[in-house]
C-alpha positions as CSV (number, residue, x, y, z in Angstrom):
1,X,-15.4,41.7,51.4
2,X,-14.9,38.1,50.4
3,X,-11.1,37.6,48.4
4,X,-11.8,34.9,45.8
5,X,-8.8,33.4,44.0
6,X,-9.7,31.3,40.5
7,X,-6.8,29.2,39.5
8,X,-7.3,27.8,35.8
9,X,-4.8,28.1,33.2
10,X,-7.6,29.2,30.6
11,X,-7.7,33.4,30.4
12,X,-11.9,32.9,28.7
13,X,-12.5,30.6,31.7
14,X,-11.5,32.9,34.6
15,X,-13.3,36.3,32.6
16,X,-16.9,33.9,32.5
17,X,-15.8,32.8,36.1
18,X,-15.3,36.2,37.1
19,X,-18.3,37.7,35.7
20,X,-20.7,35.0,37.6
21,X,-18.6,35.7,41.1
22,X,-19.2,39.7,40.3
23,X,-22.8,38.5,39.9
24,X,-23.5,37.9,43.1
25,X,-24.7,40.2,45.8
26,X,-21.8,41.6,48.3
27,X,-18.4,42.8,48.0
28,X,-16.2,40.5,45.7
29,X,-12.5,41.2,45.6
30,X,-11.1,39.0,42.6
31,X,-7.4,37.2,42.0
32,X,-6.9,35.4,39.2
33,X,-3.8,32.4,39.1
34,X,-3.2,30.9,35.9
35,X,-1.0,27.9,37.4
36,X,-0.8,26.1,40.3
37,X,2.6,27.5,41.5
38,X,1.3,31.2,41.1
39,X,-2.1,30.0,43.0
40,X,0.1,28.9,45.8
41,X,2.4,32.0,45.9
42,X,-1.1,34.3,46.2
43,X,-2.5,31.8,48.8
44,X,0.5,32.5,50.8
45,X,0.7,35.8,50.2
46,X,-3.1,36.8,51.8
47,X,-6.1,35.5,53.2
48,X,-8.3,33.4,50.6
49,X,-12.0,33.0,51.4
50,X,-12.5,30.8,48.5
51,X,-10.1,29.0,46.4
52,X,-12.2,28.0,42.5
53,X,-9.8,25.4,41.3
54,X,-9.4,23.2,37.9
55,X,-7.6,20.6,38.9
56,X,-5.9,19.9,35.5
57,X,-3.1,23.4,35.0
58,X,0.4,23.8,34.7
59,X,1.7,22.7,38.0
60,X,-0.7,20.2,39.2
61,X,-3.2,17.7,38.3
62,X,-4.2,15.5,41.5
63,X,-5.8,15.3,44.4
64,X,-2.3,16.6,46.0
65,X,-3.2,20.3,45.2
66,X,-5.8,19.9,47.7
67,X,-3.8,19.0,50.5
68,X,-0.9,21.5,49.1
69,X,-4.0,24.8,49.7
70,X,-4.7,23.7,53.2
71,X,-1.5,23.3,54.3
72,X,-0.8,26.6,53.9
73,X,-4.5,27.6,54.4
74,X,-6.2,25.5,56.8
75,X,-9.5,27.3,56.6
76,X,-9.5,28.2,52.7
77,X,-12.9,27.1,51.1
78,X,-12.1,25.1,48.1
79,X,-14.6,25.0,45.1
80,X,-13.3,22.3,42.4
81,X,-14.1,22.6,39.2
82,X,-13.0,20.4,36.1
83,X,-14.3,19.1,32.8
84,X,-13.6,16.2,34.8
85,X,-16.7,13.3,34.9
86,X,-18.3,14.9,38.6
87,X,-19.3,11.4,38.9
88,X,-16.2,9.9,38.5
89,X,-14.0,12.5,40.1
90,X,-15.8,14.3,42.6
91,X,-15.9,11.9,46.0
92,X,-12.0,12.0,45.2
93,X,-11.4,15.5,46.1
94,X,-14.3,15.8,48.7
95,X,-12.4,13.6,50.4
96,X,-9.0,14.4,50.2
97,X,-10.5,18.1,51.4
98,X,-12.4,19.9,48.7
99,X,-15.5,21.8,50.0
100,X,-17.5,21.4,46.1
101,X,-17.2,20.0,42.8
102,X,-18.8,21.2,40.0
103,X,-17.9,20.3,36.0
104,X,-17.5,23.6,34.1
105,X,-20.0,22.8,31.2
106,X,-22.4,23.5,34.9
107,X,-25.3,26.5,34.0
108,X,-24.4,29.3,35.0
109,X,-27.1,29.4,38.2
110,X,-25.3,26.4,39.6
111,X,-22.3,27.3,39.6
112,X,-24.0,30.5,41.7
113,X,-25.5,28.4,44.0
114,X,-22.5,26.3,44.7
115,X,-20.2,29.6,45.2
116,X,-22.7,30.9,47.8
117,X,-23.4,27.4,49.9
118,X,-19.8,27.4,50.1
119,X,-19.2,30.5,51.5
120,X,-22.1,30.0,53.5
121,X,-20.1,27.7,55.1
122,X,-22.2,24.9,53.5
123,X,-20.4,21.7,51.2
124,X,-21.8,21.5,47.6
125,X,-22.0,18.9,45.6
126,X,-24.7,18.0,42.8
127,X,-27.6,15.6,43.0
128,X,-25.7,12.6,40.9
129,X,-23.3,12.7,43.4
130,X,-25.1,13.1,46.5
131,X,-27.0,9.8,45.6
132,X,-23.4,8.3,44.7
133,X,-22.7,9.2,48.3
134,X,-25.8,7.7,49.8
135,X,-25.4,4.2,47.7
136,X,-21.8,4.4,48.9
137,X,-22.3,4.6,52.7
138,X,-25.6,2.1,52.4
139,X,-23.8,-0.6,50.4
140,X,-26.1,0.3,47.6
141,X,-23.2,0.1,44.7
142,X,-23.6,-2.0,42.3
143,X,-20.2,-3.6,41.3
144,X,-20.9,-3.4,37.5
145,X,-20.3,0.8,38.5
146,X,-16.7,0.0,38.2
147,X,-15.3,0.4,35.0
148,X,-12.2,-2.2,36.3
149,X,-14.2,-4.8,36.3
150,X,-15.0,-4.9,32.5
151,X,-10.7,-5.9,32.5
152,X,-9.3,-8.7,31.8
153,X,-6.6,-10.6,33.8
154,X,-3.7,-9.4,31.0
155,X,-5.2,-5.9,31.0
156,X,-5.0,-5.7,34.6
157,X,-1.2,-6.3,34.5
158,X,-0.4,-3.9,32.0
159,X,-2.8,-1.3,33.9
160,X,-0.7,-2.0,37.1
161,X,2.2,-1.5,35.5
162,X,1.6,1.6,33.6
163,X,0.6,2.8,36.9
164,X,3.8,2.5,38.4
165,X,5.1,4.6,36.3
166,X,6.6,1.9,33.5
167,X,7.2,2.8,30.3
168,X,5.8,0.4,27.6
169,X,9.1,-0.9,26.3
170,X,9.7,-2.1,30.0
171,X,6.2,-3.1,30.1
172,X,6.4,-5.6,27.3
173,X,10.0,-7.0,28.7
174,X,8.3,-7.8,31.9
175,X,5.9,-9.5,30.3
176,X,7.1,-11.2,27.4
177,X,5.1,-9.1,25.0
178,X,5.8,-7.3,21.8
179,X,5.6,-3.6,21.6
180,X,2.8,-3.0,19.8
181,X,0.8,-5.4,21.7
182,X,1.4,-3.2,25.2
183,X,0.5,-0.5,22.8
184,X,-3.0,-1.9,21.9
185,X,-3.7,-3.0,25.5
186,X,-2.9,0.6,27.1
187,X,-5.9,1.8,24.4
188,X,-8.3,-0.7,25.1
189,X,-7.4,0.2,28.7
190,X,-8.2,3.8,28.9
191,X,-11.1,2.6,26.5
192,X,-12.6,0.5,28.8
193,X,-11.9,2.8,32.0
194,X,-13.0,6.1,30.2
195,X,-9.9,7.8,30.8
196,X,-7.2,9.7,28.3
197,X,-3.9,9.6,30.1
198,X,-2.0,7.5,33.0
199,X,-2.5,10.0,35.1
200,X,-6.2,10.0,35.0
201,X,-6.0,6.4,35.3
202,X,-4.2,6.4,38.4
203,X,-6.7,8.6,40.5
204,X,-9.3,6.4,39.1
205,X,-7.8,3.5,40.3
206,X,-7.0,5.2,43.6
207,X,-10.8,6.0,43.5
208,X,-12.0,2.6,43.1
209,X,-9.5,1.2,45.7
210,X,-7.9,-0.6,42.8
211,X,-4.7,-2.0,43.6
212,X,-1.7,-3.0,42.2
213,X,-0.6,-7.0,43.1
């Protein structure tokens, strides 16, 4: 009997998520967590074989939940999945832990595949990313593959700003700019970078090795 615990904040996402894990040959015992908090009190509560996680509930929305699940579960598998950009996103949480990504507009069949490798003992990530992961370790990237680079020396500062946490009003005192002009550099920010909130930015940046200076 394998315990799988699916931790999205969506009710229609865990029933289709539930119906693929009930898909698969063997014994399936199902828990459902529609925030992080109430994923953590059930992963404390028994043994997890697999943990399916969105990484964007009520409760948490960072490569910290990761690190949260296996400190109380050392051995818990951990399936990510988000409507996240895989691309983008998915070394992030390998790394910080995650044994698979996958985005959730995945077929079906994949998301099959990835649930069995990873109980299987096996990591899973897609094709895209496994040749992101190759260029990465052979020096392969091409520095146009960062979205920071498209910045400009003013949009930088107001990026490094806003991810310290700075409101815009404090963001156009420090630098001598009007309101509305912060304003129009945050969008053309999260334009450029393909993101919709600071908090997206910041793992991005952290992704990227972008730092503040």
């Amino acid at each position: 009997m394998k315990n799988v615990l699916i931790a999205d904040d969506h009710s229609i996402v865990r029933l289709g998520m539930k119906q693929i894990i009930c898909s698969l040959p063997g014994a399936m015992l199902v828990t459902e967590a529609k925030t992080f908090d109430e994923a953590i009190f059930l992963i404390e509560a028994q043994n997890i074989d697999l943990l399916i996680l969105d990484i964007n509930m009520p409760g948490g929305n960072n490569r910290q939940m990761i690190y949260a699940v296996k400190l109380r579960q050392p051995g818990i598998k951990i399936l990510v999945f988000s409507a996240y950009d895989e691309i983008l996103y998915a070394l992030n949480y390998l790394q910080a832990g995650a044994d698979g990504y996958i985005e959730k507009n995945s077929p079906d069949e994949e998301f099959r595949v990835a649930i069995t490798a990873i109980l299987s003992g096996e990591k899973y990530i897609s094709r895209a990313v496994r040749e992101q992961l190759i260029g990465k370790f052979t020096g392969q990237q091409e520095h146009s593959s960062n979205p920071f680079s498209v910045l400009s020396p003013r949009e930088i500062e107001v990026m490094n700003l806003l991810t310290k946490g700075l409101p815009l009003i404090k963001i156009a005192e420090t630098l001598h700019l009007q309101l509305t002009t912060v304003s129009t550099y945050k969008t053309r920010i999260f334009e450029k970078v393909g993101v919709k909130n600071v908090i997206a930015l910041i793992e991005k940046a952290q992704m990227y090795q972008v730092t503040s200076h």
